[in-house]
N, C-alpha and C positions, 0 to 999 in steps of 0.2 A: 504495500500500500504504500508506492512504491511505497522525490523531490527528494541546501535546501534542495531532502524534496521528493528526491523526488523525493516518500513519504518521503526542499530539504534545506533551514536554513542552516550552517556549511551546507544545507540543505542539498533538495537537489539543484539547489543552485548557488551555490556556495562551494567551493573543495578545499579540503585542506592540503600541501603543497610537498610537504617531505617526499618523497620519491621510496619506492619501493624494488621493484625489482625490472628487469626488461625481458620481454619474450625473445627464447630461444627456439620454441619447435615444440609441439607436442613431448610427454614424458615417455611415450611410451607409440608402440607403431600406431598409426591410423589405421580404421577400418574402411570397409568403403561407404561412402557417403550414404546410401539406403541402408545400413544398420543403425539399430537403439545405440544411442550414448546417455552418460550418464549426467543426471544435472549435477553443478556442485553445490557444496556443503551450502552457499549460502542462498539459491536456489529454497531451498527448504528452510529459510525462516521467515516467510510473509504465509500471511494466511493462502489456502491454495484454492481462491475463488476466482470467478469472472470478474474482469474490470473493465468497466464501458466507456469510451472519451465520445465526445458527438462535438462534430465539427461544421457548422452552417456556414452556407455557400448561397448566394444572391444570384443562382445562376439559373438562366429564361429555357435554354434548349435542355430537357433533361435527359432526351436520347443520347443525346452527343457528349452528353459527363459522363451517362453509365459507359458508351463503348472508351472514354478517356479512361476513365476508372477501371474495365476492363483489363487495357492493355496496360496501365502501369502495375498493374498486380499480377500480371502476366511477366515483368521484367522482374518486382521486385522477387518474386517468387524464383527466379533463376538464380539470382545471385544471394539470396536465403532460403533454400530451401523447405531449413526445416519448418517457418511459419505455416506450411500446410500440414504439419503434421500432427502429432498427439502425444500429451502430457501423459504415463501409462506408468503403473505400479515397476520395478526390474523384477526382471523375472528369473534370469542367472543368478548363480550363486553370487554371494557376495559377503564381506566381512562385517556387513553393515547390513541391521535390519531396517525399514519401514526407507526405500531408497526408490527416487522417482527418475524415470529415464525419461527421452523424446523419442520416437518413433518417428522418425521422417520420412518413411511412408507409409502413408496413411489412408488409402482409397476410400476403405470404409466410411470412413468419417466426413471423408467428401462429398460421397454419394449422398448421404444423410444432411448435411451442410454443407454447402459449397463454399467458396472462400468469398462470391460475393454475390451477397442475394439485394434482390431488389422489391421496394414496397411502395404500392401507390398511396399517399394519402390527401388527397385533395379536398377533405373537408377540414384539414388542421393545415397550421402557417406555422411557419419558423417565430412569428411578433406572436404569435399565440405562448408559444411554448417561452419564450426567454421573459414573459409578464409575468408570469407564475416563479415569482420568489422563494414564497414558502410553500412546499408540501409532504401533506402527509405520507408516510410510507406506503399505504396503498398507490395512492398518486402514483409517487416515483413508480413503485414495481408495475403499475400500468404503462407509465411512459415508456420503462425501459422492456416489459411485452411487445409490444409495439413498435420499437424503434430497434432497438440492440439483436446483435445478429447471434448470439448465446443467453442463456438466461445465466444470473447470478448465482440462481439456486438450480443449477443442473440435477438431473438423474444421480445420484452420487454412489449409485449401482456401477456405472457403468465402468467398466476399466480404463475405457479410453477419454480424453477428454483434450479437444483442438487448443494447439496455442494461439489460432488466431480468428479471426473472422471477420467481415465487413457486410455492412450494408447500409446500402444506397435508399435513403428512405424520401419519395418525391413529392414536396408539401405542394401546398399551393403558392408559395412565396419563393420558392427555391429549393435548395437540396440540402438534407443533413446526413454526413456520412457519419455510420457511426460502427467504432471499432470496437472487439471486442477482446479482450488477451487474457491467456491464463496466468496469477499474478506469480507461479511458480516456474513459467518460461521468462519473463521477464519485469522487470521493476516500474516505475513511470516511466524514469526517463528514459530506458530503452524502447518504450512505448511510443515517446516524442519522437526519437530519430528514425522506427519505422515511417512514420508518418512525412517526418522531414524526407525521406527515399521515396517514398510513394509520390511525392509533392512536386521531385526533380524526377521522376519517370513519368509521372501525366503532364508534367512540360516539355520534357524533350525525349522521348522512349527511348533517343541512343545516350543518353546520359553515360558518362564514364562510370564503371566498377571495379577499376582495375585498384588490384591491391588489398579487396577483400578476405580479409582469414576467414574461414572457415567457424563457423560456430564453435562446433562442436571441438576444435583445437583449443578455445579460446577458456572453454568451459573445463577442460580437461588441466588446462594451464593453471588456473586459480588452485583449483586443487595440489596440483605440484607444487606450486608455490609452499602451497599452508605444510605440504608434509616433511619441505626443505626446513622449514621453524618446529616441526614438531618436538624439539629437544625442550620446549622452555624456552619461547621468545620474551615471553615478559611474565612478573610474578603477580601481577595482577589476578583476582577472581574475576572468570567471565560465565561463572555457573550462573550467579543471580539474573543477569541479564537476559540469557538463550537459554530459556527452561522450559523448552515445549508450549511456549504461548501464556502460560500463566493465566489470568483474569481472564484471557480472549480462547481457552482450551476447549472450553464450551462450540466454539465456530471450525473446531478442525473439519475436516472433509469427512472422517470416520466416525464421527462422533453424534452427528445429527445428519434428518434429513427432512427438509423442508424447513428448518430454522429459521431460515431470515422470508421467508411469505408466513410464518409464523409474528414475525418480529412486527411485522411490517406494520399494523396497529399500532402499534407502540412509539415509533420512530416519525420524525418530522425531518423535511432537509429545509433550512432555506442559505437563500444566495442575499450576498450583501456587500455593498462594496463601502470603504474608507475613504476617502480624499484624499488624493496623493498630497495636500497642503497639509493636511491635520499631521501625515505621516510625516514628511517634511519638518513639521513646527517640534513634534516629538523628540525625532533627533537630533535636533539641536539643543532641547531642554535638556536632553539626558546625557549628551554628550558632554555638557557644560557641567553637569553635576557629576560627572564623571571624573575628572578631572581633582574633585573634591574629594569625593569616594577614595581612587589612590592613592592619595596622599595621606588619607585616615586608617588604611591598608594594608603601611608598608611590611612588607617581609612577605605578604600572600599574597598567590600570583594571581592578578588582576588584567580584564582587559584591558587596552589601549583607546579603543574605538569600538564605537557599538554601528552596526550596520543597519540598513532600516528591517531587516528581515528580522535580526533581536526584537526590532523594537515592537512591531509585529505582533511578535508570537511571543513576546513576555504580556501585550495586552490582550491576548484573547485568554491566556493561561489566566489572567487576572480575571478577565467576564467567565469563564467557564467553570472556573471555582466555586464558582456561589449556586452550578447547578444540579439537583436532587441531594444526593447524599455527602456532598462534596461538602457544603456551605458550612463554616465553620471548623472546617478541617483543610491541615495541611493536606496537600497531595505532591502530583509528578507527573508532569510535560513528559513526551519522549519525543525526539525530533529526527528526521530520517537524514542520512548524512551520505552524498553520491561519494564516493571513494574513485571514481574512475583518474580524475588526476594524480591519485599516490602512485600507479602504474606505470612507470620511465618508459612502455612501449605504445606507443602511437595508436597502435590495434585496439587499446580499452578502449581509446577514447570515442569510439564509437559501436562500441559494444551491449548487444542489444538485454542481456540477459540482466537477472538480478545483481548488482555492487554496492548495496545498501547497510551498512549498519544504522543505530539509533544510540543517541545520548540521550541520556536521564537528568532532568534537573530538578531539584526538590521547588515546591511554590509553597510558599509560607500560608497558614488560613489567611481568612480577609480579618483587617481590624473598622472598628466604626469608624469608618470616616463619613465626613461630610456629603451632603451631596452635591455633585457638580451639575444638574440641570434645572433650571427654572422653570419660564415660559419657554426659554429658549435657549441653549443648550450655549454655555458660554465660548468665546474662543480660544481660551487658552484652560490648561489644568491647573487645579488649586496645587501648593507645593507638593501636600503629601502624598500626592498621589503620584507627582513627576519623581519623589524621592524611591517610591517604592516599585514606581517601573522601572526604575534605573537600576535598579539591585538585582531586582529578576531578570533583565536585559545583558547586565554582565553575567551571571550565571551562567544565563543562557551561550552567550560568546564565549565564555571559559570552556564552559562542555565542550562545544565547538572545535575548540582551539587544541583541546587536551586529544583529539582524535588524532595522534601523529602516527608516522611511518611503526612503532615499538609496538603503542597499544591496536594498529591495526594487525602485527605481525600478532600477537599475541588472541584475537579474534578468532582468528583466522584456523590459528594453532589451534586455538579451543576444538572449535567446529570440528576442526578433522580431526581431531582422536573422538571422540564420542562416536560408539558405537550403535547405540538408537537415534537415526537422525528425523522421528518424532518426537524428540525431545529436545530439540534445538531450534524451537521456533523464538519469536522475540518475545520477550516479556511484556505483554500487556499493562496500560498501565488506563488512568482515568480521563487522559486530556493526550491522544496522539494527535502531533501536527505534523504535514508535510507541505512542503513549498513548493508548485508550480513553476515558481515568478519566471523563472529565467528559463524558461525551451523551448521560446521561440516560437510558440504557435500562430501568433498573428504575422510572423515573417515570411510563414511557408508560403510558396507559388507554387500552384497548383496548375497554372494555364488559364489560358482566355476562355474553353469551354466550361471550368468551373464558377468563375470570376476573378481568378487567382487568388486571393489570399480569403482565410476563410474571414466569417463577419463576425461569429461569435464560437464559444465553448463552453460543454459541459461536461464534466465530471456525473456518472452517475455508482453510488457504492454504497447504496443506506444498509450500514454494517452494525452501526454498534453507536450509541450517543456519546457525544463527546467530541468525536473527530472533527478534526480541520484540517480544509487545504485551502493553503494560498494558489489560487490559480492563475494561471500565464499572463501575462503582462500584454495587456492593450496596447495599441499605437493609438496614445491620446495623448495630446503635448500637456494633460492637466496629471497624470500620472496617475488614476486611481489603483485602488489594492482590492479586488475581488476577493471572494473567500465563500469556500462552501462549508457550510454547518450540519454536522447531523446530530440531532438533541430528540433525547428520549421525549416521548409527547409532552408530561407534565412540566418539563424545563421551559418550556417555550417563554411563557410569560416570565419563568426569572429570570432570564435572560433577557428580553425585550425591555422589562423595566429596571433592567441593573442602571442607573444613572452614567455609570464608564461605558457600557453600548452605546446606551442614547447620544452621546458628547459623541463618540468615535462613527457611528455608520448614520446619526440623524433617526433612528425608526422607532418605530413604537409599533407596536399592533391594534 
């Protein structure tokens, strides 16, 4: 799940910089390209569901997008194969129990889903669907019925299950593609850069591919990697962290079925955006009182600079606290951190599969403070509250910062000695965020037959309440900060009337 980010501030759009190792070649012979390989260790700690992105398109001919759309799936699929294939229990022996492979060829599953289906819907508009802010989990699970070319809650009989899928869904306003990815073939942001491939083959189908690795080398590599540190790269405990999902164990693949069309009652998404000004005005309060903070600090390591992604996701940690069981009690952010820059070989960086770890940051309860809104929601914050974002903002940057080249070797290590690798999902916690901000989705060029670049984006995953994603950054010269919510039913209203919402996104219900 996956960002920052993906689930990334270092998010998935943030990296931290220390350099790790460089590719030299698979560890061991390749097989041939239509054989199962194995996913790695890190593969197996995001939850192992469907993940929807939908991507709207202002574009008049819809015949002429499906065959664009066609043929660039028809390219991208030559130079990745495996996305047509299936996510599948291993089924060789192996030193590891509970171990997921890909199946890269995969007919069946084609036969039964194709890689792109198409759906007329001409009594619904793209300006229909992007007015609807808040909705209820039935809602969402209707929407994504309807639009998404996998359901969330698949069969979970089935052995096989596709790592990719699209569909071309035709409103009356335009086109919304929407993709779907299993989140145990890959993280967000390998989700983005499919999309970014897909975006350069419906513009130009001879688009260059040269110098593509191989998947399935790439995936094989990580693992090499972790087993060259298996001695003890760092003495760190990473048992609390990767213990089989923890709080979120209830959602493994094995464990329920029907769960979340179960949940779906329960669950509300809504979308809401910040003002790039307010975020603006933020970081400069706190960066100011930051400055104060180090000095009051000295001897403990402290950040420098708080980024606006801190600043962020230390305020929503703040509104999300006060909701259901939370209010009045400390809790714990986890933030998703892309790791593909620690990789010294060029090939990560464009690597489609999971490279995700998550930092832990403690959030203190709420104390009474004042309130900040009147008639009309004032424009700056009273002190206490700019003091107490500043604290959890450097927190938050310290985690960040503390994710270097040692405690990732040390991850890594974990991962691959543990021999049940259902028991190395992430630890669930009460407040997961993950950042968008930065992948480029409003940059992609799709071609003249889509409109080129898409008009809007949604995330759909009503998983669990609590979550946040910061989502991909508009081309608006005013800068706003999208964000999706998913909040258990009865949170709704404390959240809307926490008076630090109302100041930061304007809403009320």
């Amino acid at each position: 799940m996956n960002a920052q980010r993906t689930h990334s501030p270092v998010s998935q759009d943030e990296q931290v910089h220390d350099g790790l190792a460089s590719l030299h070649g698979p560890c061991e012979d390749v097989p041939s390209n239509d054989s199962p390989y194995a996913l790695s260790s890190l593969d197996h700690n995001p939850l192992g569901i469907n993940v929807t992105f939908l991507l709207f398109f202002h574009a008049a001919q819809s015949e002429q997008c499906i065959r664009v759309l066609q043929d660039g799936i028809k390219q991208l699929l030559k130079v990745h194969p495996f996305l047509a294939g299936d996510v599948i229990r291993q089924t060789k022996f192996s030193q590891r129990k509970n171990t997921w492979q890909i199946e890269p060829d995969a007919p069946e599953s084609l036969l039964k889903v194709p890689m792109l289906q198409t759906r007329y819907c001409p009594a619904h508009s793209i300006k229909e669907l992007e007015s609807k802010r808040l909705l209820t989990g039935v809602e969402e699970q209707e929407i994504m019925r309807q639009l998404a070319p996998l359901p969330i809650d698949m069969d979970l009989s089935m052995p096989q299950r596709p790592v990719l899928r699209f569909q071309a869904n035709i409103m009356r306003d335009g086109v919304i593609l929407a993709m779907a990815f299993h989140h145990a073939a890959m993280d967000g942001a390998g989700a983005a850069r499919v999309l970014g491939l897909l975006a350069d083959y419906c513009r130009d189908p001879a688009a260059s591919s040269a110098g593509v690795i191989p998947d399935r080398q790439l995936r094989s590599q990580i693992d090499c990697i972790a087993a060259g540190w298996s001695s003890g790269a760092s003495r760190a405990d990473f048992s609390q962290h990767y213990c089989g999902l923890g709080d979120w164990a209830a959602l493994l693949a094995e464990n329920w079925s029907g769960f979340l069309q179960a949940r779906a009652t329960e669950l509300v998404t809504w979308r809401l955006t910040i003002p790039g000004s307010k975020v603006q005005y933020l970081k400069g309060a706190c960066n100011a009182l930051l400055l104060g903070q180090t000095s009051a600090l000295a001897g403990r390591p402290t950040p420098r600079i708080l980024s606006n992604n801190d600043i962020v996701s230390a305020l929503m940690a703040m509104i999300l606290r006060q909701a259901g069981q939370l209010a009045g009690k400390s809790t714990e952010l986890s933030i998703a951190v892309d790791m593909r820059a620690n990789f010294q070989a060029p090939a990560f960086n464009n690597y489609l599969g999971n490279m995700v770890l998550l930092t832990y940051t403690p959030i203190p309860a709420r104390k009474d403070q004042t309130p900040v809104d009147g008639p009309l929601p004032p424009t700056e914050l009273r002190q206490e509250y700019l003091e107490e974002l500043t604290r959890i903002a450097a927190r938050i940057r310290q985690s960040l910062l503390d994710v270097n080249a040692e405690y990732i070797q040390g991850v890594l290590s974990h991962l691959h000695s543990q021999t049940d690798w259902a028991k190395i999902g992430f630890r669930g916690v009460p407040i997961p965020l993950s950042s968008f901000r930065n992948f480029g989705i409003f940059g992609l060029d799709f071609g003249e037959s889509l409109g080129s670049q898409p008009r809007g984006f949604q995330l759909h995953l009503p998983v669990l309440g609590g979550m946040c994603f910061i989502l991909p950054k508009r081309q608006d010269s005013t800068e706003p900060w999208d964000l999706h919510l998913t909040l258990n039913r009865d949170d709704v209203s404390i959240v809307a009337n926490d008076p630090l919402f109302h100041w930061a996104a304007g809403e009320h219900l």
